[in-house]
N, C-alpha and C positions, 0 to 999 in steps of 0.2 A: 474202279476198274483195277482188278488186281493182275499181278506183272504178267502173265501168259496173255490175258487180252491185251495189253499194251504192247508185248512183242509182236502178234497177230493183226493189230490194229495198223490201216494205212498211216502214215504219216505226210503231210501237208508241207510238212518245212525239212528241208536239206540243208543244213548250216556249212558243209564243206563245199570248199571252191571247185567248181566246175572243171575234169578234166577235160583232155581234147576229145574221146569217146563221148563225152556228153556234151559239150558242146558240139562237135560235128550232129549230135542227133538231134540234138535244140535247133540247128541252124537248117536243116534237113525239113522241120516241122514248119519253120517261120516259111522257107521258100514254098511249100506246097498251102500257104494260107498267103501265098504272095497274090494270089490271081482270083479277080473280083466272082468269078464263076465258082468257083473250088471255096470258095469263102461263104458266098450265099448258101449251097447244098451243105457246107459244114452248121450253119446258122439256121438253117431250116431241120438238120438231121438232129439240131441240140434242142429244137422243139418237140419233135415226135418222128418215129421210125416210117420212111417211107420207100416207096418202090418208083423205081426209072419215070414213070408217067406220071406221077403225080410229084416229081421233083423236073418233070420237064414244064410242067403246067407254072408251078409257083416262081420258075425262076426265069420265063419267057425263054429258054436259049433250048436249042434243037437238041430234038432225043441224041445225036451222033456226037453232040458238043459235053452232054449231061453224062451219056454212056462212058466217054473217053475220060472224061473228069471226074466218075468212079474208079475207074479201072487206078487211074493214078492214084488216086486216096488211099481205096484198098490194098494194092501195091506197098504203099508206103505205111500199112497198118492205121492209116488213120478212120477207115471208118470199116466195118465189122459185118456181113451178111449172114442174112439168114432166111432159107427158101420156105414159102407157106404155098404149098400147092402148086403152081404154076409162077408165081411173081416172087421174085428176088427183094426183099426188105433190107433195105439197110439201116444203118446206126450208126451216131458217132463211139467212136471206142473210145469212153471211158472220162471220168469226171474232170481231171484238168485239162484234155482238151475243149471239152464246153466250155468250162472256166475261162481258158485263153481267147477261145473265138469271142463269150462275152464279152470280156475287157480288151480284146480290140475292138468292138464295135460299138462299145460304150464311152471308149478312148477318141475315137472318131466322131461319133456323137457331141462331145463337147467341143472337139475343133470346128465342127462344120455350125452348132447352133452358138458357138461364142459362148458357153456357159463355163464359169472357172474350176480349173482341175481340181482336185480332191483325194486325199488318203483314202 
């Protein structure tokens, strides 16, 4: 990789200390991944792109519970639409929030089966 793709290239690792702007917006992120509804539709959006009905179907909780619990995601940029014809799809926006929702729910995973944590 020569130095222009590595300038253009994401980077994964942040080595300087978190200011309050970024941590206000980390802390911003953890509160809307607070609430088991808003956690599942993230967890299910990191599987494949879906639309209000078929994320009311997989997650049992009423179209008005599921609607309102876009509205805040999106709001808060956490998940991204995009209209195909008549139905609104959504998506999670972008690869370290997938990241985060997997390692909370694989973080959770090993409390709830007892299995010992791991690097």
């Amino acid at each position: 990789m020569d130095s222009v793709e590595r300038a253009s290239a994401p980077s994964l690792h942040h080595n300087e200390a978190p200011d309050s702007r970024r941590l206000d917006t980390a802390t911003a992120t953890f509160r809307m991944l607070s609430d088991p509804t808003r956690l599942h539709i993230l967890w299910l959006l990191a599987q494949e792109p879906s639309d209000v009905t078929s994320l009311v179907e997989r997650t049992g909780a009423s179209r008005t519970s599921v609607s309102q619990h876009l509205a805040k995601l999106r709001f808060s940029g956490l998940v991204t639409t995009q209209r195909e014809s008549r139905r609104v799809v959504y998506s999670i926006a972008g690869g370290h929030l997938t990241r985060l929702v997997m390692e909370g729910l694989n973080h959770a995973d090993h409390k709830v089966t007892g299995e010992p944590a791991h690097d």
